[in-house]
N, C-alpha and C positions, 0 to 999 in steps of 0.2 A: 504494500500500500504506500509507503513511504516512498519508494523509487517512482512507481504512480503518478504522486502529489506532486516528485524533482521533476520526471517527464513532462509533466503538464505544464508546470511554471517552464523549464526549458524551452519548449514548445511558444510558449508565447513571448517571450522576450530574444530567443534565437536561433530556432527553426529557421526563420522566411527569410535570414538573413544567410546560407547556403541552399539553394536550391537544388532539386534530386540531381536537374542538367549537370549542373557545378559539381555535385558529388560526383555522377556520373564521371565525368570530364577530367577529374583529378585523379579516381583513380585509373583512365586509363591511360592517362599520362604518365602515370608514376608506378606503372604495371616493371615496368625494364630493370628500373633497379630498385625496386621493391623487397626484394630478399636482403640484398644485400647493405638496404640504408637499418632494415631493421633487426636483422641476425644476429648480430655480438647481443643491441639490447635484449632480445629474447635471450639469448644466452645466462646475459649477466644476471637477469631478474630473475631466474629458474624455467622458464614458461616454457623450454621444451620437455623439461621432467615433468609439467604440468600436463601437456599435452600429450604424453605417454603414459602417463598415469591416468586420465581420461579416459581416452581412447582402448584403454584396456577392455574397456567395459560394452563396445561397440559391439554388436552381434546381429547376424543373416544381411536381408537386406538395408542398406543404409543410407541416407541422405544426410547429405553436408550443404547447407547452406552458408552462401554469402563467402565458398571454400578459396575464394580469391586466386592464387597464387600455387595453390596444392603445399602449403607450410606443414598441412596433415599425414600425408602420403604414407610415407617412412611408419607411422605408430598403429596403422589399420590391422586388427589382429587377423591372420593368412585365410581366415572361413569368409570374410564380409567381403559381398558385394556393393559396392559403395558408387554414389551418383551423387556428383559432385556439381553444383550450381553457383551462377555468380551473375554479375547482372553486368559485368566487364570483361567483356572478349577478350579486350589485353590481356586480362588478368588469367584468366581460362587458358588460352592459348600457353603462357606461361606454365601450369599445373599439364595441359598436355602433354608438351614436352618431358616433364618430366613424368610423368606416366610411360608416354612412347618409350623412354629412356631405362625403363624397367625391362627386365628380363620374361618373355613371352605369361609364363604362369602368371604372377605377378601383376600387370599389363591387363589384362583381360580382366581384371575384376574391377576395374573405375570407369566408368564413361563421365566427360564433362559435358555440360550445358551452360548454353546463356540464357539468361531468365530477362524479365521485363523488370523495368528500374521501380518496381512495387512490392510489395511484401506479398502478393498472390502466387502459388505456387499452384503449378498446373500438374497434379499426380490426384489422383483418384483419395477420398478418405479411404486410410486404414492400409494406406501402401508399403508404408517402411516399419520396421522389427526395430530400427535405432535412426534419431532423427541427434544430429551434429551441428553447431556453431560455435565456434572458438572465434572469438573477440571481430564477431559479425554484427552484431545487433546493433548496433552505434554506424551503422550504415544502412539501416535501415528507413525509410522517411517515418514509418509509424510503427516503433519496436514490440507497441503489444500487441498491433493486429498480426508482425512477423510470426510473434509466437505462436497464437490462436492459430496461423495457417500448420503453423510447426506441427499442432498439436493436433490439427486436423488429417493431417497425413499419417500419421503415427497411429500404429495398430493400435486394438484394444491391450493393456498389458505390456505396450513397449518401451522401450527408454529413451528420453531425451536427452543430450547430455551435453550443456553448455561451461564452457568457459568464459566468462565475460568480466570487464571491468567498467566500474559505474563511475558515477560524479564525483572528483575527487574534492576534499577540504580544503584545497586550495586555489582561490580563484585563478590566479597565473597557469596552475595547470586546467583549469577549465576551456579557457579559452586554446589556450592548445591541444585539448581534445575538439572542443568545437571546432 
């Protein structure tokens, strides 16, 4: 409820002030060195023992939303079928490669997709066994209708399993999440 109450004051004070285009546009400009502006930081702060640690927990079919870059690839445990979305072709293109760049077994259990720059998710209710977002939802234009679809696709009895970081306590870092 509290995140809620932060989204909604968010939302009116500085939402309208990046537009989805502008999110759009940023990151597919910033798809190329993308990995490499953010790597050591994921390093330093733990967030790939984060992401393996997660990801441990992924099972049968699974969707990864807002999978950017394919930073997940590597921690998918070897049974999961995994479909990988993102609303940035740059960014997709990127996680292909590195998909193609896997060894045939391997390879054959991720397909990537470009999505529409909305939180609407075109798969049938009750498609995925495990629904994924690692530090996606802060790209989303409306993070809890993202969820609702998240949660729409996701079997009866499946797991959802996010990694995310919220509003921090300090203004100077707000604005540089905004």
């Amino acid at each position: 409820r509290e995140q809620a109450k932060e989204t909604a004051v968010w939302r009116q004070n500085e939402a309208s002030a990046v537009s989805a285009d502008l999110r759009q546009k940023t990151f597919d400009q910033g798809a190329v060195n993308y990995d490499d502006e953010i790597g050591t930081d994921e390093l330093v702060m733990g967030l790939l023992l984060m992401r393996r640690f997660l990801l441990r927990n992924a099972r049968g079919k699974v969707l990864e939303t807002a999978a950017g870059s394919g930073r997940n690839i590597d921690y998918y445990p070897a049974k999961c079928a995994v479909t990988m979305i993102d609303s940035s072709s740059q960014m997709l293109a990127i996680a292909s490669n590195k998909v193609n760049e896997l060894d045939e077994n391997k390879s054959k259990r991720f397909a990537t997709f470009t999505t529409s720059n909305d939180a609407t998710l075109d798969f049938d209710d009750g498609s995925f066994d495990t629904v994924v977002d690692t530090f996606g939802l802060c790209s989303f234009e409306d993070p809890v209708q993202g969820l609702k679809e998240m949660s729409r696709v996701l079997k009866p009895g499946g797991t959802m399993l996010l990694l995310e970081h919220g509003r921090s306590h300090y203004n100077w870092l707000n604005v540089i999440l905004d």
